[in-house]
ZABAVEX-742009 format. One record per residue (C-alpha): residue number from 0; x negated, y, z negated. Coordinates in steps of 0.001 Angstrom, whole numbers. Example, Ala and Ser with C-alpha at 12.3 -4.5 7.8 and 13.67 -1.06 7.14 Angstrom:
BEGIN
> seq/px/py/pz
> 0/-12300/-4500/-7800
> 1/-13670/-1060/-7140
//
This chain:
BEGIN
> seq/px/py/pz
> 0/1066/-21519/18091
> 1/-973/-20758/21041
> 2/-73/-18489/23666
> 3/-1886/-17534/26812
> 4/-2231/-16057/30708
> 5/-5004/-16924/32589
> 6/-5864/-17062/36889
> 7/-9106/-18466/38011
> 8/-11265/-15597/36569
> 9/-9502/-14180/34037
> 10/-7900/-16140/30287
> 11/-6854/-14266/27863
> 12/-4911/-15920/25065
> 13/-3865/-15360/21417
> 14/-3521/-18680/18806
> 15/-2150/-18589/15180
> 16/-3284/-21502/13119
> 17/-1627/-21227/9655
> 18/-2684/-17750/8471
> 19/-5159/-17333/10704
> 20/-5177/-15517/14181
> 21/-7580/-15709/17103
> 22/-8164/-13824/20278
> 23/-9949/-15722/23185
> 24/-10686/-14184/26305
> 25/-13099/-14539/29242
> 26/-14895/-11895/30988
> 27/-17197/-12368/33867
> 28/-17634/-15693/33278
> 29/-18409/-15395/29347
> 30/-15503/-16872/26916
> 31/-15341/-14679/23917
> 32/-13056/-16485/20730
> 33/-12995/-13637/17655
> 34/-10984/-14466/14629
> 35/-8814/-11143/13306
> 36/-9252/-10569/9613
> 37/-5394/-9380/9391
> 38/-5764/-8887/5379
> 39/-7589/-5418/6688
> 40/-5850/-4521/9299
> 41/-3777/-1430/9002
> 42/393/-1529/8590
> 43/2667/639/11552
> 44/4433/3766/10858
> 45/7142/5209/11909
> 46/6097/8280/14678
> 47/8831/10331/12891
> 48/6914/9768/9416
> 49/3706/10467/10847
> 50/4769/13526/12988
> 51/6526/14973/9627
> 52/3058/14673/7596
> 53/586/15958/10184
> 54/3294/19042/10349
> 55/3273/19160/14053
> 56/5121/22279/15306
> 57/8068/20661/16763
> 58/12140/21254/15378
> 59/13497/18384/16762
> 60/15358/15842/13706
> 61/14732/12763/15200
> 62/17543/10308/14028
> 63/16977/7644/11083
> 64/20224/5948/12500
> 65/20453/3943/16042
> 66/23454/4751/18193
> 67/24630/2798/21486
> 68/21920/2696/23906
> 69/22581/4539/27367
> 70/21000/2666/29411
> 71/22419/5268/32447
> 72/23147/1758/34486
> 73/26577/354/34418
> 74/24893/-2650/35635
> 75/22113/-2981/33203
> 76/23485/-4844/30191
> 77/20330/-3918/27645
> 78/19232/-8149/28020
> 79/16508/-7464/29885
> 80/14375/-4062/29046
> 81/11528/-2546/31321
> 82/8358/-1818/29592
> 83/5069/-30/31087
> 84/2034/-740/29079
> 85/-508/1861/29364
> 86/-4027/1873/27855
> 87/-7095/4421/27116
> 88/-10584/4146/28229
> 89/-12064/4061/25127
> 90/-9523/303/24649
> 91/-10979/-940/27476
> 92/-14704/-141/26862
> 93/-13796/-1505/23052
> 94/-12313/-4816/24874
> 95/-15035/-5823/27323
> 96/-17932/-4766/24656
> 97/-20462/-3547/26995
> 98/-22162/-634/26501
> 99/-22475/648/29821
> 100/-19129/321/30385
> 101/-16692/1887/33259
> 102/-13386/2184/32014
> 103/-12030/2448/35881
> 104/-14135/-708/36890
> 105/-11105/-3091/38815
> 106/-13083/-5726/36664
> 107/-12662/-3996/33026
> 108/-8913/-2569/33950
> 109/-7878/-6444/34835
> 110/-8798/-7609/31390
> 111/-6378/-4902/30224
> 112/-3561/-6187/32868
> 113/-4283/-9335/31613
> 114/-3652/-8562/27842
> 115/-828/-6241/28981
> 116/1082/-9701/30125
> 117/-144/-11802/27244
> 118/1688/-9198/25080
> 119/4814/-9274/26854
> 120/5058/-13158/26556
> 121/4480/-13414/22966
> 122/7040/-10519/22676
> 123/9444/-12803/24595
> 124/8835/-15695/22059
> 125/8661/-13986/18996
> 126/12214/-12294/20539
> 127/13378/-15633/21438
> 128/12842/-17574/18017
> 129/14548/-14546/16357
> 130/17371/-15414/18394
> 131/17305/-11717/19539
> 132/19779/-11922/22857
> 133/16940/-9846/24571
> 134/13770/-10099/26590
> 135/10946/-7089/27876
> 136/9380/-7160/31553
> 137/6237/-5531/32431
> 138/7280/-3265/35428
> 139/3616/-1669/35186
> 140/390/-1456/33717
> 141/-2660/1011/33936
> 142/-4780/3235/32454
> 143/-3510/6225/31224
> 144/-6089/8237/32766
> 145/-9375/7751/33311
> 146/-10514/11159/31354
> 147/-8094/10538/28682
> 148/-9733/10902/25298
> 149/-8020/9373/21762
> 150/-7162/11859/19450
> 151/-8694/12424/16175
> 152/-7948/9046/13591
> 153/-5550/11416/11541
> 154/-3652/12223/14600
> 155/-2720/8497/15986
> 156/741/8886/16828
> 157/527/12335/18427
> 158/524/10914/21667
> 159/4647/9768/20917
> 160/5103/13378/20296
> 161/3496/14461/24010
> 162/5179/11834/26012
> 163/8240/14153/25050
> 164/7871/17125/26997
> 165/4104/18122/27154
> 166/2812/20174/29985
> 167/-946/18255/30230
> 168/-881/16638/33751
> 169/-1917/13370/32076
> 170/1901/13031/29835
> 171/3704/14835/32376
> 172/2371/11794/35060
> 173/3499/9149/32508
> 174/7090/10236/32566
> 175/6314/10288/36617
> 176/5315/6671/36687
> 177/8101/5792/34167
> 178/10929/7651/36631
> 179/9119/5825/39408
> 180/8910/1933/37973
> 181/12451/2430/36276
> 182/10619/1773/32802
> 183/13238/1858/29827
> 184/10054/1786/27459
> 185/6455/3037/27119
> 186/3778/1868/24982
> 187/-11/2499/24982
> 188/-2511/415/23726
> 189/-5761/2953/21969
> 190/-8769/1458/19794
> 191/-7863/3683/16998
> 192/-7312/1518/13879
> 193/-5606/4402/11589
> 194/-2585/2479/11848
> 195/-1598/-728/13500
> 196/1368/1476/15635
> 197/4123/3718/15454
> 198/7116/3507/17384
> 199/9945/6571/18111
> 200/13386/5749/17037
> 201/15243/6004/20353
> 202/18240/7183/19453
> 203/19416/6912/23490
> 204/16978/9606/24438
> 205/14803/9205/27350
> 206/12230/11429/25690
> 207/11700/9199/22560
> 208/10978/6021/24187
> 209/7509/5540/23447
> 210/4978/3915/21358
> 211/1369/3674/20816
> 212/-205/976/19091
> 213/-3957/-360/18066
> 214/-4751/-3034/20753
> 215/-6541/-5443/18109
> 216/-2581/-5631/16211
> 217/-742/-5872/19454
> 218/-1447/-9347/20250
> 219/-1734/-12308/18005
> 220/-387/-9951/15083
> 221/2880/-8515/16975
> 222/2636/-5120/16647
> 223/3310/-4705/20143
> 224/6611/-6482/19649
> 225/7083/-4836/15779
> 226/6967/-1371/17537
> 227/9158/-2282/20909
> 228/11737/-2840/17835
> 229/11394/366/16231
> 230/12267/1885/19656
> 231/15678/-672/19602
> 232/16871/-384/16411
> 233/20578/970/16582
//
């Protein structure tokens, strides 16, 4: 199966051949094709698991068990859900492989747009021929911020736990932007490989809604669309 998005600059596309998964995309004119060894890369966890281990001081229980969604629209039936798809610098400078790179560069941030929509349409098949009665739409995508630094590789998911309620200006203006583009779910896309993702159990809380997930996994491999389904399960 191949999937892809392309305009007269830009391709980005994704193909599975047997076992086998492959990431094309052009930048400036260059077409790069890089097969993904996915017998090493990493498996998703929960955010709830990995929150509990790395003891983060938060009492919150966050629910094993899904109950009805509230989606806070009586005319929003839950078959089409809103996702923003946020990225870091250090993805984009690990996407476009240039040293000198400028994660704010129109140029650099387009490649991320780019793989922002490729991931929503292979989320949309792979929801589709698991007869799941459901599709995501891409109501925005950006960078996060363009001083926005990973965490530490033990520390992954920790961004989940901010979106919640932390004071930095750079989580408080994600919930913002979410409030603003009517975004039901938020995911951002980091180049640390600890884990392929980890998604929140939603629970029908606003404030667990999130997930964050290695951009090498998230398309071709469907962790993108493996985490958007953590945040659903009910």
């Amino acid at each position: 199966m191949i999937i892809l998005t392309f305009d007269l600059d830009l391709f980005n596309s994704s193909a599975s051949i047997g076992r086998k998964v492959y990431s094309i995309t052009t930048l400036h004119g260059s077409t790069q094709v890089r097969e993904l060894d996915v017998s090493i890369l990493p498996t998703e966890m929960e955010a709830s698991d990995q929150l509990e281990t790395r003891q983060l001081k938060d009492d919150a229980v966050i629910p094993k068990i899904m109950i009805e969604r509230d989606l806070g629209n009586e005319d929003d039936d839950g078959s089409v859900i809103d996702v923003m798809c946020l990225y870091t610098p250090q993805v984009v400078c690990a996407k476009v492989k240039d040293a000198n790179c400028n994660a704010s560069d129109p140029r650099n941030t387009q490649v991320m747009d780019r793989l922002c929509n490729l991931i929503i349409l292979e989320t949309n098949v792979a929801f589709e021929r698991s007869g799941a009665f459901t599709s995501v739409n891409l109501v925005y995508s950006g960078l996060i911020s363009p001083d926005y630094t990973e965490e530490d590789n033990d520390l992954m998911c920790r961004p989940v736990h901010n979106f919640k309620d932390s004071t930095e200006e750079v989580y408080a203006n994600v919930r913002r932007l979410r409030d603003a583009y009517g975004a039901d779910l938020v995911s951002l896309l980091v180049s640390d490989g600890s884990w392929c993702g980890c998604g929140d159990i939603y629970n029908g809380s606003e404030t667990k809604a999130y997930s964050v997930i290695n951009y090498e996994c998230a398309s071709g491999y469907y962790s993108f669309a493996h985490e958007i389904g953590h945040n659903l399960v009910r």
